[in-house]
C-alpha atoms as one frame of an Amber mdcrd trajectory, in Angstrom:
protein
  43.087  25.396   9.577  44.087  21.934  10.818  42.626  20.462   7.838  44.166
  21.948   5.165  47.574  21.588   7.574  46.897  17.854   7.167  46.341  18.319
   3.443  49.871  20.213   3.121  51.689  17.378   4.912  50.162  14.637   3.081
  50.703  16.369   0.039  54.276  17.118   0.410  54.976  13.713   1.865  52.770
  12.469  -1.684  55.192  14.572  -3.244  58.661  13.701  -1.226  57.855  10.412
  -1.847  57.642  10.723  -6.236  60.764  13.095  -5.656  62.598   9.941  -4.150
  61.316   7.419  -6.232  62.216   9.486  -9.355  65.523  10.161  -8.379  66.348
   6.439  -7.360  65.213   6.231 -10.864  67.863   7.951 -12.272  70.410   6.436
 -10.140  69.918   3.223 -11.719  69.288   4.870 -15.052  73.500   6.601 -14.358
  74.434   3.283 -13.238  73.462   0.972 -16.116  75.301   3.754 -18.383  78.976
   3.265 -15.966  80.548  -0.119 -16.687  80.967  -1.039 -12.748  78.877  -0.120
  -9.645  77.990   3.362  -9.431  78.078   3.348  -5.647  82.198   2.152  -5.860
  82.600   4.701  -8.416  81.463   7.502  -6.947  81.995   6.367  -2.947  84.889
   4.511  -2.845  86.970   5.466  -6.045  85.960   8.633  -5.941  84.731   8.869
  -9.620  84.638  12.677 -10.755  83.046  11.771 -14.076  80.534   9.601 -12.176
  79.318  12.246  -9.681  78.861  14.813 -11.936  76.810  12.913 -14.525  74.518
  11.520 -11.768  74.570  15.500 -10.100  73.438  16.557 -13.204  70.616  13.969
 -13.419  69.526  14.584  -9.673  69.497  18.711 -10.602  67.404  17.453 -13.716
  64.872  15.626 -11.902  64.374  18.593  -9.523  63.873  21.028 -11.968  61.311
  18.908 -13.671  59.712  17.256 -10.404  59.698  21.341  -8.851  58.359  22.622
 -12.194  55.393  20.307 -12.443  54.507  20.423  -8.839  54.048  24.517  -9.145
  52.420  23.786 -11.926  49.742  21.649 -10.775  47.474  24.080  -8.747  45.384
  22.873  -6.149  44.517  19.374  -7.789  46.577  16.954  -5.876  45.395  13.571
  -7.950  46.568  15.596 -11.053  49.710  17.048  -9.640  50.687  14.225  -8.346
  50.145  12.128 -12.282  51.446  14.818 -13.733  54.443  14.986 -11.509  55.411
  11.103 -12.427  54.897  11.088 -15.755  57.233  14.518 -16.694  59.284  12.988
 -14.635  59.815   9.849 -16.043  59.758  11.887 -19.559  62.772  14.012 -18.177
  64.173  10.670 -17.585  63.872   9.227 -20.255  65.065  12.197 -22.490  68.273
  12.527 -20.327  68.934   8.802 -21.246  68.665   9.700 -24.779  70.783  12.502
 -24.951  73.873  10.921 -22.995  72.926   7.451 -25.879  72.610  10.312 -28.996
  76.220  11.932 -26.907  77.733   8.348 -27.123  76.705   7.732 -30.781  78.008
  10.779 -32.494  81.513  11.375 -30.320  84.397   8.663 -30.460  85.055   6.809
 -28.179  82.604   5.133 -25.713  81.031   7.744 -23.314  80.069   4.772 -20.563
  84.184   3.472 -20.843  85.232   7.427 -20.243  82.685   7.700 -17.156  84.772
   4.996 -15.308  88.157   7.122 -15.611  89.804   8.567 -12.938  90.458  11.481
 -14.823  87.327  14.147 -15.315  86.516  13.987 -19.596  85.077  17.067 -21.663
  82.370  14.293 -22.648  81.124  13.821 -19.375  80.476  18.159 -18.856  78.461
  17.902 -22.282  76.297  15.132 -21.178  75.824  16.402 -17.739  75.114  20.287
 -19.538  72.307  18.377 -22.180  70.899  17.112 -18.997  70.495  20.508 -16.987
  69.451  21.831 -20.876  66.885  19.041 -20.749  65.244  20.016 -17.294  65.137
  23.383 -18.104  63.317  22.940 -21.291  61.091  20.996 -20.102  60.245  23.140
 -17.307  59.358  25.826 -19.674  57.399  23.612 -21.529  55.463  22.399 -18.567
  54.945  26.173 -17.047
């Protein structure tokens, strides 16, 4: 009983740890897409466009992160692999969508991210991204 108590916790702490590291990830990944610091747009300026593009990113890396950890049975090595690598996918294919967002809509998506005033474009991108997580979560189920 003890040992498979130990095996839990270092799992989950395995686990916490990708889950962090992944959404750090796409924190940097939202603030390389909003001209100026994230952190002042969000904390101090109190970006609404901001948050809810990096929300939706954070919601989209659980979904994957939660899918592929269900997913991966008993085998820790191979959860833990798999768990990084749909996760960076998810990642990546968020970034895509909000670039393939930017390059068919006028306008620039990044410019509209730093206004004070909340933009339609910013609820599509954010949507593609939950749309994105939940696809993939399918896929990996």
């Amino acid at each position: 009983m003890l040992q498979e108590l130990l095996s839990g916790l270092l799992a989950a702490v395995a686990y916490g740890v990708i889950g962090t590291l992944m959404m750090a990830l796409g924190y940097l990944l939202v603030d390389l897409a909003t001209p100026g610091r994230l952190r002042d747009l969000i904390w101090v300026r109190r970006n609404p466009n901001a948050a809810l593009l990096l929300v939706s990113g954070l919601i989209g890396v659980g979904i994957i992160l939660t899918t592929a950890i269900a997913a991966s049975a008993d085998d820790l090595v191979a959860g833990l692999v798999g768990t990084v690598v749909y996760g960076l996918l998810g990642l990546v294919l968020m970034s895509l969508s909000f670039l393939l967002i930017d390059a068919l809509t006028p306008g620039k998506l990044g410019d509209e991210l730093s206004s004070e005033t909340l933009h339609p474009g910013t609820w599509v991108s954010a949507a593609a991204h939950v749309v994105i997580a939940m696809i993939m979560a399918a896929a990996i189920w």
